[in-house]
LUMZADREN-368533 format. One record per residue (C-alpha): residue in three letters; x, z, y; residue number from 1. Coordinates in Angstrom, 3 decimals. Layout:
<sites>
+-----+----------+----------+----------+-----+
: res :        X :        Z :        Y :   n :
+-----+----------+----------+----------+-----+
: Ala :        X :        Z :        Y : NUM :
...
+-----+----------+----------+----------+-----+
</sites>
This chain:
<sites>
+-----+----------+----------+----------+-----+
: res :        X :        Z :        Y :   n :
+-----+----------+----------+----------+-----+
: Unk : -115.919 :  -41.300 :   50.479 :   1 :
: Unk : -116.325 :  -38.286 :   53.234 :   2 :
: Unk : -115.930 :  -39.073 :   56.891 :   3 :
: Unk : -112.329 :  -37.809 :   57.288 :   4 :
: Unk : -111.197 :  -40.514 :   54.870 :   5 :
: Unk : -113.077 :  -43.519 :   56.214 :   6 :
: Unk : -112.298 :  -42.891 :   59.658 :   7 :
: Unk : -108.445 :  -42.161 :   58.628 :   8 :
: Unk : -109.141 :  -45.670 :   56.856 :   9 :
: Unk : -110.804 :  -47.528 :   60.054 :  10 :
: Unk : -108.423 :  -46.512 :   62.850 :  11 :
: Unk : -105.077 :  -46.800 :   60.618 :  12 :
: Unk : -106.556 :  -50.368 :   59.756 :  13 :
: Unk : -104.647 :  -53.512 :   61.301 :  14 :
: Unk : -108.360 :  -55.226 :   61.467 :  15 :
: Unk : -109.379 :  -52.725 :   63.660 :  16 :
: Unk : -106.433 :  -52.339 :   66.255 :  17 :
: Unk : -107.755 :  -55.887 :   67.978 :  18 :
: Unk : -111.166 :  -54.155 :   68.215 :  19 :
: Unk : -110.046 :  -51.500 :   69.587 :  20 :
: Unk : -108.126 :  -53.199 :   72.127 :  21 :
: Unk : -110.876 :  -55.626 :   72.781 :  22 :
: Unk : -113.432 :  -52.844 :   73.254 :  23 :
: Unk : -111.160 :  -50.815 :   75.280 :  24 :
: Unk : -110.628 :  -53.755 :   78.096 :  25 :
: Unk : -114.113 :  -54.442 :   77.925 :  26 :
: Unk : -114.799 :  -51.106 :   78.967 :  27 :
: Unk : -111.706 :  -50.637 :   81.200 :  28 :
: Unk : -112.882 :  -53.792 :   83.226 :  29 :
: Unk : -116.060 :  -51.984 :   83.843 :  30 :
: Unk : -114.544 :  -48.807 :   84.857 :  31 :
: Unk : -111.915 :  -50.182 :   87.313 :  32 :
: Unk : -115.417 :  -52.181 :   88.904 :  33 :
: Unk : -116.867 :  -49.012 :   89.471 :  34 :
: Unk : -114.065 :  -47.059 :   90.808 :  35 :
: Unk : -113.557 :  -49.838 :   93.267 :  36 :
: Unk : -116.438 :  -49.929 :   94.624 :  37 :
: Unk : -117.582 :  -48.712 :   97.971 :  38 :
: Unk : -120.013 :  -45.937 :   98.784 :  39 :
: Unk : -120.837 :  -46.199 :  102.520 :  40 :
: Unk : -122.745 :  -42.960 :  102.850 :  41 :
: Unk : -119.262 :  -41.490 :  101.915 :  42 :
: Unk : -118.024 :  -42.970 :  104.960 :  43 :
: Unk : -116.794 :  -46.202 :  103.033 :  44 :
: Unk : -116.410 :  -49.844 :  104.284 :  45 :
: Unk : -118.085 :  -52.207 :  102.809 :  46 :
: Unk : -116.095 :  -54.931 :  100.899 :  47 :
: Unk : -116.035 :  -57.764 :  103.538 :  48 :
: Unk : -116.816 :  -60.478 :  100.499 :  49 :
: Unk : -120.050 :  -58.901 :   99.591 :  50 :
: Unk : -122.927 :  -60.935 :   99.524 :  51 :
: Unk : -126.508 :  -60.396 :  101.575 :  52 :
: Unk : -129.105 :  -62.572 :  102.174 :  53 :
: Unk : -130.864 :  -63.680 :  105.139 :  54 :
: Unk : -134.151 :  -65.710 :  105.672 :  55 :
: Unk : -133.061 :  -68.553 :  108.571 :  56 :
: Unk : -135.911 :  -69.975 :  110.256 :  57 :
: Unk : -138.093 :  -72.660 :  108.337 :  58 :
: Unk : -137.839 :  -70.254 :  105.579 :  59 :
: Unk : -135.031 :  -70.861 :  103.383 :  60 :
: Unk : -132.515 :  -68.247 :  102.115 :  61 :
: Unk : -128.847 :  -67.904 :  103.024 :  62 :
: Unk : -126.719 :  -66.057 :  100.981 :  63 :
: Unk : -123.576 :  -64.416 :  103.822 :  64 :
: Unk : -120.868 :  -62.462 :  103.477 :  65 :
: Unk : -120.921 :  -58.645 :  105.373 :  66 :
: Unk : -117.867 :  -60.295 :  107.425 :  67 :
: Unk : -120.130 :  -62.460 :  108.550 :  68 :
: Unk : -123.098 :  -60.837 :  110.063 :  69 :
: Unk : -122.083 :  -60.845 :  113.691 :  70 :
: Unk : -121.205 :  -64.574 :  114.085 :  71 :
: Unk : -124.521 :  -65.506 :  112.067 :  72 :
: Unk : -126.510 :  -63.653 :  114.400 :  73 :
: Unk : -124.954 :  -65.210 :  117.405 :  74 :
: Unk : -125.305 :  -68.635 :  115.561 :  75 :
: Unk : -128.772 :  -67.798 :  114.166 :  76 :
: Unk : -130.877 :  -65.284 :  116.540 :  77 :
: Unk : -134.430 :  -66.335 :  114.908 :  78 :
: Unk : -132.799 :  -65.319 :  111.763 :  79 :
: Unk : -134.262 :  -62.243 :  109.709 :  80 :
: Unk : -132.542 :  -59.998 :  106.829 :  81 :
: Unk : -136.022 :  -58.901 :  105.754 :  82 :
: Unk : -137.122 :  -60.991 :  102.640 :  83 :
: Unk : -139.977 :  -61.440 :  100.783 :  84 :
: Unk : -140.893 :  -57.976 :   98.672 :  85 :
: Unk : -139.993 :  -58.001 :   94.872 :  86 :
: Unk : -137.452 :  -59.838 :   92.677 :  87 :
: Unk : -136.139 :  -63.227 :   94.270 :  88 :
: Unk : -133.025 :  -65.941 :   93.771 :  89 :
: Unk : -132.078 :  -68.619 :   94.709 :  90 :
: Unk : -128.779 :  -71.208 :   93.766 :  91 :
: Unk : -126.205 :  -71.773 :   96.022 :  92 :
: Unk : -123.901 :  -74.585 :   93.860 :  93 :
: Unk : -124.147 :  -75.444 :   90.906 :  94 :
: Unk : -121.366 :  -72.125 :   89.626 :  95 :
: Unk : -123.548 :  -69.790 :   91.947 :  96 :
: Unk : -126.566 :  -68.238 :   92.351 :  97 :
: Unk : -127.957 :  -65.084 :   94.347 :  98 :
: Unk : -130.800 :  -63.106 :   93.042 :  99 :
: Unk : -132.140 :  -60.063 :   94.598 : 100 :
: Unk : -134.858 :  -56.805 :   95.064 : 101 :
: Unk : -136.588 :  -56.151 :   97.868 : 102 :
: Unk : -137.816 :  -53.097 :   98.223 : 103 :
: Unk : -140.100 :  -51.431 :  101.677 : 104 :
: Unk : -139.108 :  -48.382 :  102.559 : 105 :
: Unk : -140.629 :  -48.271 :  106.444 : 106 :
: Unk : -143.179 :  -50.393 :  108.061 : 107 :
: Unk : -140.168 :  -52.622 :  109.099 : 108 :
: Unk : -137.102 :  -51.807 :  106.592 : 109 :
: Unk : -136.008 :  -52.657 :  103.324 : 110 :
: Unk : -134.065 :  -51.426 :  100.972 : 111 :
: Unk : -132.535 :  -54.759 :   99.055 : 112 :
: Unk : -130.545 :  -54.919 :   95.996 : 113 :
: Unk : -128.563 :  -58.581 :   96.124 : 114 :
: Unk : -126.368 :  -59.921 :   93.393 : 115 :
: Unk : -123.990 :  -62.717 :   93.301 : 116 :
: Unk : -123.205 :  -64.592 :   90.018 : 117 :
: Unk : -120.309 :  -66.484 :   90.443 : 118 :
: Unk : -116.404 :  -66.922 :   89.619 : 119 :
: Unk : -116.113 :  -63.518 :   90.800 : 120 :
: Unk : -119.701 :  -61.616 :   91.381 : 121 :
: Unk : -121.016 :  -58.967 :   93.641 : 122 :
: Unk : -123.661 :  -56.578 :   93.781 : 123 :
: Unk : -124.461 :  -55.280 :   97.152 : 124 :
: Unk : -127.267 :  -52.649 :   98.011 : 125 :
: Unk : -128.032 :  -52.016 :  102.065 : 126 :
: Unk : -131.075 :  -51.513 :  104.211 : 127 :
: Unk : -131.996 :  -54.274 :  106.439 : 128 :
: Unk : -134.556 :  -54.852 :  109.337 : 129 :
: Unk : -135.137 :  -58.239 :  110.965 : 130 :
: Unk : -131.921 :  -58.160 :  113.046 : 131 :
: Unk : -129.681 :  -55.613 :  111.600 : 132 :
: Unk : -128.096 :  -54.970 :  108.380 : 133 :
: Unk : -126.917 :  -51.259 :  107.217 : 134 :
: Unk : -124.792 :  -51.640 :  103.994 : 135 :
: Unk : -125.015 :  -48.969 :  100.990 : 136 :
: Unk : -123.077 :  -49.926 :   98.182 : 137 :
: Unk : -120.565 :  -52.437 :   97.328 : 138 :
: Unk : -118.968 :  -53.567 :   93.884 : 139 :
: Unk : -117.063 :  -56.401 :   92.995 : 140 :
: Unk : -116.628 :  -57.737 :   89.451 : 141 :
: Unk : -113.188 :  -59.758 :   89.849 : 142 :
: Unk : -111.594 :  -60.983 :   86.839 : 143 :
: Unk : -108.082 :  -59.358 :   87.746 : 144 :
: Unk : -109.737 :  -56.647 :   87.148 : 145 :
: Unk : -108.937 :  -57.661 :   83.240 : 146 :
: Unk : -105.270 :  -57.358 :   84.077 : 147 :
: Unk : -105.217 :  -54.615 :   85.539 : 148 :
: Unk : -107.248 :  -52.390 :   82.186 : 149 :
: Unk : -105.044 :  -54.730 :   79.504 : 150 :
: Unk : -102.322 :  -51.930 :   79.457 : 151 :
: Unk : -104.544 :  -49.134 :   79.411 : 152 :
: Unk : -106.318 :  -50.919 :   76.712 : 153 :
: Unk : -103.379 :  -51.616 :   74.586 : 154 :
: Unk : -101.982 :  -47.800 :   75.183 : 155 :
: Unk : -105.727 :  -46.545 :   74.148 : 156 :
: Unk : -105.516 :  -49.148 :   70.896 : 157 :
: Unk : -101.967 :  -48.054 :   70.166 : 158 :
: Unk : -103.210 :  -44.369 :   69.893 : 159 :
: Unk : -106.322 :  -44.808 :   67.692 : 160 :
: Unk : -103.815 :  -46.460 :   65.429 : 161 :
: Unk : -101.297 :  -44.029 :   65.585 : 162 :
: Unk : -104.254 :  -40.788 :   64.754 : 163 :
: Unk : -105.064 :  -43.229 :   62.295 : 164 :
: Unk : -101.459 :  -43.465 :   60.512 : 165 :
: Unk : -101.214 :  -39.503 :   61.169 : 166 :
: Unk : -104.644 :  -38.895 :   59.620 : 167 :
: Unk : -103.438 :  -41.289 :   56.330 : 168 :
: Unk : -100.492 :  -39.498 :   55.874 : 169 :
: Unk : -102.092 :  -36.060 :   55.806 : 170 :
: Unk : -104.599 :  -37.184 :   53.420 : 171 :
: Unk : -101.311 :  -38.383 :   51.167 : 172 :
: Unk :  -99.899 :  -35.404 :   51.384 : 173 :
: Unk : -103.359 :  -33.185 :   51.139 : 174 :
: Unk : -103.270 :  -31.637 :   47.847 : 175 :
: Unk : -105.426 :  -32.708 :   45.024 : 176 :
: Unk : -108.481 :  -30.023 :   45.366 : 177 :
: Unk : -108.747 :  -30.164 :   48.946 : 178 :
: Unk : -110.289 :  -33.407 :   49.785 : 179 :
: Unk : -107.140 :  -35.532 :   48.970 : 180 :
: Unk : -108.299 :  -36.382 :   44.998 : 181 :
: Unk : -106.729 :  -40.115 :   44.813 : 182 :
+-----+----------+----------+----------+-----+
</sites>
């Protein structure tokens, strides 16, 4: 069987329209993550729901929101955003946890990497010292995000199926020597 033919088969097939579909939301989702997220050396806010993390004194990490930097310092002014150097995490409930990368990149800076897994989920990527924060990157991963690539999905499944069809039909109608022997 030569490649025309079994891809004519696959995408014309009715088992492989929900694959399509399935594999096209899947990577819609992803897309409409990354297209929403922020870039602040292009002059973009952060999102105010991304997640940092913050060493309070005694020790322990706290996992804050970038809306909430200014009250926690007031609240908080023995507080530090630098954290201990390499891969660290921590749970917040028992749905949540943060996990993050510390990375030095001055004598007092870091360069940290923190991710949220929750409900929703974050990744956030800024520079911190011990009393300021300077936000990179933000992404979100928010399950309406599903909603939103379901159409595109089912257009992008819809036309597989259809090339499919059109690529069946021409092999029907292909004449007997030239690749369309029955």
């Amino acid at each position: 069987m030569n490649a025309y033919r079994l891809t004519a088969l696959v995408l014309g097939s009715s088992f492989f329209f929900p694959v399509s579909c399935t594999t096209s939301m899947y990577a819609g989702t992803h897309a409409i993550a990354h297209l929403k997220a922020r870039d602040s050396t292009r002059g973009e806010e952060p999102h105010p729901q991304a997640q940092l993390v913050a060493v309070v004194p005694g020790g322990s990490l706290k996992a804050l929101d970038f809306s909430e930097i200014d009250a926690f310092k007031k609240k908080n002014p023995q507080a530090s955003f630098l954290l201990p150097e390499g891969k660290g995490g921590f749970s917040i409930s028992d749905e949540s946890s943060m996990s993050f990368v510390a990375t030095a990149t001055g004598p007092e800076t870091q360069t940290i990497e923190a991710t949220l897994r929750d409900e929703t989920g974050t990744f956030s990527r800024y520079e911190a010292s011990s009393n300021t924060i300077k936000p990179l990157y933000t992404r979100l991963w928010y399950h309406g995000y599903a909603f939103q690539a379901l159409f595109i999905a089912i257009a992008i499944a819809y036309g597989l199926r259809a090339i499919g069809r059109r690529m069946q039909k021409t092999l029907k109608n292909a004449p007997r020597g030239d690749g369309g022997e029955a």
